[in-house]
C-alpha positions in Angstrom: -14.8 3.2 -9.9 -17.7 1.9 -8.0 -19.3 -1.3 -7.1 -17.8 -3.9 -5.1 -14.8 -5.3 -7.1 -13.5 -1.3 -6.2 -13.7 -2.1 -2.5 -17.2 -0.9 -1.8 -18.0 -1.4 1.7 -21.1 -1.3 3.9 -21.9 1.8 6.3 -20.7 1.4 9.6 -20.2 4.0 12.7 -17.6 6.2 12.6 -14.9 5.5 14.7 -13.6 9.4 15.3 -17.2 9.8 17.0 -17.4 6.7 18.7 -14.2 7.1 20.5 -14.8 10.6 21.8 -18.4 9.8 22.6 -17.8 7.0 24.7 -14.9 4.7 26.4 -17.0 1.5 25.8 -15.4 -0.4 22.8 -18.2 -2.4 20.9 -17.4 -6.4 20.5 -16.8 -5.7 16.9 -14.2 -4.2 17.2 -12.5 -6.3 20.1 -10.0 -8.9 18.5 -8.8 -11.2 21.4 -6.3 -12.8 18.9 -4.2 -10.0 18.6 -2.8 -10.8 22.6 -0.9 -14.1 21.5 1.1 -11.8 18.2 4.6 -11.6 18.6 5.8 -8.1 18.5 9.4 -7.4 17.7 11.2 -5.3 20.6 14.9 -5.5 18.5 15.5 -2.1 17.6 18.2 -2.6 15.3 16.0 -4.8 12.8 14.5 -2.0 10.6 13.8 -1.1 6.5 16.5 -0.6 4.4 16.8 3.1 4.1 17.3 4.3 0.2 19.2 7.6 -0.8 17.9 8.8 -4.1 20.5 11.0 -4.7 22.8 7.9 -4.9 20.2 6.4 -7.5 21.8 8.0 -10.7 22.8 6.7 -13.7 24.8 3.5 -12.6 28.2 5.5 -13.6 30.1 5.3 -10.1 30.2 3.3 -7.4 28.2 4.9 -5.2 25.4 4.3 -7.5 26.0 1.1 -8.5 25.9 0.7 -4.2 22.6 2.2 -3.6 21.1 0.0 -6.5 22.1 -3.1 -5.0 20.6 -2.1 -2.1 17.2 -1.1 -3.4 17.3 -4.8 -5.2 18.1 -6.5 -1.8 15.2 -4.1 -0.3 12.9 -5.1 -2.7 13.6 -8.8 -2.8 14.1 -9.2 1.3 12.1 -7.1 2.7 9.4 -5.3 0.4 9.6 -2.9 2.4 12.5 -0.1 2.4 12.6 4.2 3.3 13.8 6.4 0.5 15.1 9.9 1.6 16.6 12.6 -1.0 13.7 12.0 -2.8 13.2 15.5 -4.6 9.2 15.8 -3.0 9.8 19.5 -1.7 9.7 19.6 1.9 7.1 22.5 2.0 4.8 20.7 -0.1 4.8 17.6 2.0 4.1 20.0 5.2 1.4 21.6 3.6 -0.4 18.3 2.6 -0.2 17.5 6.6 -1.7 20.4 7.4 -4.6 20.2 5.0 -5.4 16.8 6.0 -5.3 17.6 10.1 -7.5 20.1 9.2 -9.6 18.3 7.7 -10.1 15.2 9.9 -10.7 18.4 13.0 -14.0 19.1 11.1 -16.9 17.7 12.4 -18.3 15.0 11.2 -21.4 16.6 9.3 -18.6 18.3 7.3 -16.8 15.6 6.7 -19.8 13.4 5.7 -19.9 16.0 2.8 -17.3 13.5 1.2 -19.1 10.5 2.4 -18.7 7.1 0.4 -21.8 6.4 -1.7 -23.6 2.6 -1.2 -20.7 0.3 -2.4 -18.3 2.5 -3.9 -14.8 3.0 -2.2 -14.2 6.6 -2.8 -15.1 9.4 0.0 -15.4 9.2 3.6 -16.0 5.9 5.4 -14.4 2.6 5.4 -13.2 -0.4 3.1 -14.5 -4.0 2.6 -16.5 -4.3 4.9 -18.8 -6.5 3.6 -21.1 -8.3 5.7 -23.3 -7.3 9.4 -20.7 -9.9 10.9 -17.2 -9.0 10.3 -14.9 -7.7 12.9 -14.4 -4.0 12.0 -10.6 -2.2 12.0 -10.5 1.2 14.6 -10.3 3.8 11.7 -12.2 5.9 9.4 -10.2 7.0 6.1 -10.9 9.3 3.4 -10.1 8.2 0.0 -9.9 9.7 -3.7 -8.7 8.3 -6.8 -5.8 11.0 -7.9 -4.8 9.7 -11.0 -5.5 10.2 -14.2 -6.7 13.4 -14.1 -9.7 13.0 -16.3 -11.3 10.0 -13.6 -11.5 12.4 -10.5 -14.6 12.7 -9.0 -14.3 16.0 -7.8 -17.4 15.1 -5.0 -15.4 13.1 -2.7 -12.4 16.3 -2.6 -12.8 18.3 0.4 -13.9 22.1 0.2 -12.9 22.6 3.5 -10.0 23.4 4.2 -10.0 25.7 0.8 -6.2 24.4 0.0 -7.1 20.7 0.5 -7.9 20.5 -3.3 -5.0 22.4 -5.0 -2.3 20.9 -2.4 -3.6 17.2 -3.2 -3.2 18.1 -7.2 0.2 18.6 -6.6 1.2 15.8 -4.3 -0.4 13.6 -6.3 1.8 15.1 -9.2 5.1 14.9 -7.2 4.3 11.6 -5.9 3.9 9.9 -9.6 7.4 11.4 -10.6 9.1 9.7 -7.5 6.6 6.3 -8.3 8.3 6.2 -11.6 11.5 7.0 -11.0 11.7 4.2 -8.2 10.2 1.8 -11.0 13.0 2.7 -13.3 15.5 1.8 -11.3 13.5 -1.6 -9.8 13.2 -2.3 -13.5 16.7 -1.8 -13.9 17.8 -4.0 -11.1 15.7 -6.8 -12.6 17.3 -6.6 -15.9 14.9 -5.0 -17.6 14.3 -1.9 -20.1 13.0 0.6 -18.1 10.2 1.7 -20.8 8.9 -1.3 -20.8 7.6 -1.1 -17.3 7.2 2.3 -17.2 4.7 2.3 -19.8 2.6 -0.3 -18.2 2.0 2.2 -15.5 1.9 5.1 -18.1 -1.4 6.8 -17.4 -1.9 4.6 -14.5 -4.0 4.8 -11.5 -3.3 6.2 -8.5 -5.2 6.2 -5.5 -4.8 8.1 -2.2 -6.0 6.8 1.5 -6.0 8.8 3.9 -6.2 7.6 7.4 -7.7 8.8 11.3 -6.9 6.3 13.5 -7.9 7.6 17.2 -6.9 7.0 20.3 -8.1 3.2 22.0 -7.7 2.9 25.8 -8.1 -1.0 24.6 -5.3 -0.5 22.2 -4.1 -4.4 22.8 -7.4 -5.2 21.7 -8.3 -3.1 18.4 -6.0 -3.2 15.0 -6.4 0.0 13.0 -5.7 -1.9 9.5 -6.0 -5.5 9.4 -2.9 -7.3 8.1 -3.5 -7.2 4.4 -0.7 -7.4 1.4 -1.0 -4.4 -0.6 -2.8 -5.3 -4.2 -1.6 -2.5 -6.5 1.9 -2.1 -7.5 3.9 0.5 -5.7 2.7 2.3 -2.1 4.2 5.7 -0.9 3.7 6.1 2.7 4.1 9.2 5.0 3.2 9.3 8.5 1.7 13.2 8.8 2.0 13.2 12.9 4.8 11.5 15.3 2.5 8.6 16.6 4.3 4.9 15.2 2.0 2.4 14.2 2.7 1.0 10.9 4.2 -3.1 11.3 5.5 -5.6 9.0 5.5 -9.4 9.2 8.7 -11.0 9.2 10.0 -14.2 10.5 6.7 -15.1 12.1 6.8 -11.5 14.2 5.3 -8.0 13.7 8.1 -5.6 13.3 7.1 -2.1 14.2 8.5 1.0 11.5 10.3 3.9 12.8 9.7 6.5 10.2 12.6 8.4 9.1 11.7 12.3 9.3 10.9 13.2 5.7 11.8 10.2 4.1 8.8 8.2 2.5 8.3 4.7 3.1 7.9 2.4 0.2 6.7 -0.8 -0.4 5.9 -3.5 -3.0 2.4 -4.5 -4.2 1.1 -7.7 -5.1 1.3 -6.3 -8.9 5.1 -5.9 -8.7 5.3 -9.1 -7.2 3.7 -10.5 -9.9 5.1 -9.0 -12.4 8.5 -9.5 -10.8 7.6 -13.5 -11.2 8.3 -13.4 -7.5 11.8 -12.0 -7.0 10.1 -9.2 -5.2 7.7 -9.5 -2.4 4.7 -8.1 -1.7 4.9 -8.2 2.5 2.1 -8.9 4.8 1.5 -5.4 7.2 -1.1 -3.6 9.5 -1.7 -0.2 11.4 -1.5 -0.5 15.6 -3.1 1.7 17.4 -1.8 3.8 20.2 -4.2 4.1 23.4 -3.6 7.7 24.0 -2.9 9.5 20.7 -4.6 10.0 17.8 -2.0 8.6 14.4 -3.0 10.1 10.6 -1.1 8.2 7.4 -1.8 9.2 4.0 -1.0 5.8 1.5 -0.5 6.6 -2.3 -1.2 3.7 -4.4 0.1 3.3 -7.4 -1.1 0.2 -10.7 -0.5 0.2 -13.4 -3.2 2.1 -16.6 -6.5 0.1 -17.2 -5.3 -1.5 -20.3 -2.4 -3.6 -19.0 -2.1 -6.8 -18.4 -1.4 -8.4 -14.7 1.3 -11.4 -15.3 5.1 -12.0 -15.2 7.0 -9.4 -17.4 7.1 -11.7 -21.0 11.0 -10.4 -21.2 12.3 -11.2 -17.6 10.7 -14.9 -18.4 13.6 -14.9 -21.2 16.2 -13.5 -19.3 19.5 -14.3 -19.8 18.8 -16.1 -23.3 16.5 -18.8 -20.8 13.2 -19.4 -20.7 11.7 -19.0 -16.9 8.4 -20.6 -15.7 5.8 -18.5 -14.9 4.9 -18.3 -11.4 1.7 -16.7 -11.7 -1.4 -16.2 -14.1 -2.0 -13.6 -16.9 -5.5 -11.8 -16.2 -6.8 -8.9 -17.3 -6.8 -5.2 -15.5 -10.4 -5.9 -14.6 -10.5 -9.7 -14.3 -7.8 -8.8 -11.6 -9.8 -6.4 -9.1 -12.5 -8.1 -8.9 -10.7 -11.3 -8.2 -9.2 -8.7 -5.5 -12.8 -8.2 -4.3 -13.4 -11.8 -3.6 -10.2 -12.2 -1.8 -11.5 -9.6 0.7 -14.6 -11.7 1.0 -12.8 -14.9 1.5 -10.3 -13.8 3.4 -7.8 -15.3 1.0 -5.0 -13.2 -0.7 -5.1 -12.1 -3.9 -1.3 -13.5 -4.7 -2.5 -16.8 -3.4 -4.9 -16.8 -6.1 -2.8 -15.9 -8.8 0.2 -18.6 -8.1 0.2 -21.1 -10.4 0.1 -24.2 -8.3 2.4 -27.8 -9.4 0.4 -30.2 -11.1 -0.3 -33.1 -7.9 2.3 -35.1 -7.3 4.4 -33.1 -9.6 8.2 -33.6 -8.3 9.8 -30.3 -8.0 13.4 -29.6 -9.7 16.3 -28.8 -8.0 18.3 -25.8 -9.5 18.9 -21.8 -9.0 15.9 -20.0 -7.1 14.6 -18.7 -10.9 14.0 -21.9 -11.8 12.1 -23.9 -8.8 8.7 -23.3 -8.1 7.5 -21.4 -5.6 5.9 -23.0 -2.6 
């Protein structure tokens, strides 16, 4: 998928070089903004933390439990960490290794994968699109997984030799536990499971994987600018001990203290939307640490080419009532590239989709699925 409604970016200097070249920090890079953020220091306000062995059939209370609490995760927060999630341990070790490996290459091997003008997949960087923009302090590799049939086999590393076959089946593993989680969120919102499963039937799944190095002007740099993810699901693991993922909430940045093995999860603008706005698609960056190195790999999962982005038809009729819409209807395509011109005018995608009261329109009074959303 190429071109710049994919996320095609202009070339710009690899940050892994620049930092162990040279201690100077270009102005590009140097945000003086990020000084008045409020970071959250209360350790006790965290993600949800799912069990997925508890996520059975709804038959006991345990179950019944551990779905209410994915619902409130996913309505509250966006965000949540799911553990017993049936990924095999060894696999998810493996995939660490490969991609360590990789990012110790240097960079004339790694530019063997290098992005293409304005396409998103390979080595280099995302949406950056003009000589002016601040840039974020990370390089990332990434490769569209899913389906099968779309991979562009170019941008997969050679080196190491097990990169390839190890990424075929995480990508695997990771679309069962993608679907799995979107049977039960369906679930939770009163829906048959099916129906949202086959939306995502076939559907495309993209992996990022990121290098963020060491910044002695840490304070200074962001890895990943806040952003709202725009697929639909996003599986997260953090493949060394460096921190640096942080959500928005209550006007702070709350950093994530990963759980060992456990996956963090969190909802897309596509959920959100489909959801008609009972779950939330949060607001979150990447901080960087000014003495280590921190490598993430993001799995992002939509839904297949052919469906359409809008507010599940059944869940506007649920409970025997008809629900206002919150948002638009617009095509697969119609939809990324409107996501390409929110990365050029720096406004979110979701903002773009709500369907705004007429002016002057008086709002109504009732339960939360019935008002507008502001």
């Amino acid at each position: 998928m190429a071109g710049p409604e994919a996320g095609g970016s202009l070339a710009v200097p690899n940050v892994q070089q620049l930092a162990s070249s040279s201690k100077d920090v270009p102005i590009r890079y140097i945000r003086p903004e990020l000084e008045l953020d409020q970071v959250s220091n209360d350790e006790n306000s965290q993600i949800p933390v799912i069990d997925m062995s508890k996520l059975g059939g709804g038959l006991d209370d345990d179950d019944d439990s551990e779905s209410a609490k994915l619902h409130s995760a996913c309505k509250n927060w966006g965000f949540f960490q799911v553990m017993n999630h049936g990924v095999a341990e060894e696999l998810i070790r493996k995939m660490k290794v490969d991609v360590q490996e990789f990012f110790s290459q240097p960079l004339q091997e790694k530019m063997v994968c290098a992005q293409l003008p304005n396409d998103i997949e390979g080595y280099g960087q995302a949406f950056v699109v003009s000589e002016e923009q601040k840039l974020d302090w990370g390089d990332m590799l990434f490769i569209l997984t899913r389906p099968v049939d779309g991979r562009r086999m170019k941008f997969w590393p050679r080196i190491p030799s097990s990169f390839r076959e190890t990424m075929d089946q995480y990508s695997t593993e990771l679309e069962k536990l993608a679907s799995s989680l979107l049977s039960s969120m369906a679930k939770n919102l009163g829906l048959d499971p099916e129906k949202l499963l086959t939306l995502f039937k076939q559907g495309m799944q993209g992996m990022r994987i990121n290098y963020y190095p060491p910044c002695e002007l840490a304070t200074k740099v962001i890895g990943l600018a806040p952003h709202s993810d725009g697929t639909g699901l996003t599986l997260l693991t953090q493949v060394n001990e460096v921190q640096g993922l942080q959500i928005r909430r209550d006007g702070k940045w709350i950093p994530i203290h990963p759980i060992p093995g456990a996956f963090i999860v969190n909802v897309g603008d596509i959920i959100e939307i489909m959801s008609n706005g009972e779950y939330k698609s949060i607001e979150h960056r990447a901080v960087v640490n000014p003495v280590k190195e921190r490598l993430s790999i993001a799995a992002f999962h939509s839904p297949n080419f052919n469906a359409m982005i809008e507010p599940l038809p059944d869940l506007l009729l649920k409970d025997h009532e008809k629900h206002a819409p919150h948002y638009k209807s617009v095509s697969h395509q119609d939809y990324l590239q409107l996501g390409a011109r929110s990365k050029i005018d720096r406004e979110s995608r979701i903002h773009q989709m709500k369907i705004q009261p007429p002016s002057g329109a008086v709002k109504i009074e009732g339960p939360p699925s019935m008002v507008e959303k502001s």
